[in-house]
N, C-alpha and C positions, 0 to 999 in steps of 0.2 A: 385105337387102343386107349382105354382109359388108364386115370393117371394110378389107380391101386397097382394095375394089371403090370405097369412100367414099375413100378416102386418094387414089388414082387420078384421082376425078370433081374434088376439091377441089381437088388438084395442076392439074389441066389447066383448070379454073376461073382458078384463079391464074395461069397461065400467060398464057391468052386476056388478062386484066386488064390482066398488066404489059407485052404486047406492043399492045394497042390504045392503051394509055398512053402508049407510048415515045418520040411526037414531046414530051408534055408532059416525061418526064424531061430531053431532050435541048435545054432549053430555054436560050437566054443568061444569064447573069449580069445584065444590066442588068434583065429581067423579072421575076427574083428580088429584086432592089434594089428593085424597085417595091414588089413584094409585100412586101416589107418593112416597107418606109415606111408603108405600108395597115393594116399590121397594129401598129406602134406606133401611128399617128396614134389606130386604132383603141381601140388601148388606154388611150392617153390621154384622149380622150373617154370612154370606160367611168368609168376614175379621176375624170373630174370628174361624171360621170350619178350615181356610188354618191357622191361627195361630197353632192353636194344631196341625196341620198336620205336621206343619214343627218344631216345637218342637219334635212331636215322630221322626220325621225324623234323627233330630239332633243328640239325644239319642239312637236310633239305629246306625248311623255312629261312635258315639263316642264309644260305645258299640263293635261293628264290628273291629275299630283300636284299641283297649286296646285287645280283642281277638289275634287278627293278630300280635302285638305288640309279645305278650305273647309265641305266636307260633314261631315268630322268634327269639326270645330270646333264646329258647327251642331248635330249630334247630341249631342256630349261637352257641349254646354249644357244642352240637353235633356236629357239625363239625369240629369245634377247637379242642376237645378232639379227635376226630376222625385222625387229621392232626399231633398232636403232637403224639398221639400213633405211627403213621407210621413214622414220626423223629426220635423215640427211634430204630426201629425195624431197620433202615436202616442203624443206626447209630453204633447200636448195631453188623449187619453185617457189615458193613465195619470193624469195630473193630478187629472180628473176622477173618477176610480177609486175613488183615493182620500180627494177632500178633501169625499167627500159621506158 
């Protein structure tokens, strides 16, 4: 298909569209004012849906870092007592090492 042959089909595509359309372009102002109204209200509900959304988000993240928080605390003791246990033992051998 050459490209007039497409430029042609798409044009009278478009054509058909905006003529089957044309009761809705020719539409009153008060139906428009509706739709308006539809589509703030609409918005505004959005603005409060993504509110609470990112509120539970919040509360989850805060939630997840007091967890993790908790867990490293947990570990970071473990370890330290982990590391000073093997201070004494080494210490303890050397001690002995020597004083026999």
């Amino acid at each position: 298909m050459t490209m007039t042959k497409r430029s042609r089909i798409g044009f009278a595509a478009l054509l058909s569209v905006l003529l089957l359309n044309a009761p809705a372009f020719a539409a009153d102002e008060s139906s428009a004012r509706e739709g308006a109204q539809q589509v703030e209200s609409g918005a505004k509900q959005i603005g409060r849906d993504v509110e609470d959304a990112t509120k539970g988000i919040g509360t989850t993240v805060v939630g997840g870092a007091k967890t993790a928080g908790y867990e490293i605390k947990g570990a970071w003791s473990k370890a330290k007592n982990g590391a000073v246990s093997f201070g004494h033992r080494v210490r303890n051998f050397v001690t002995k090492l020597f004083n026999d």
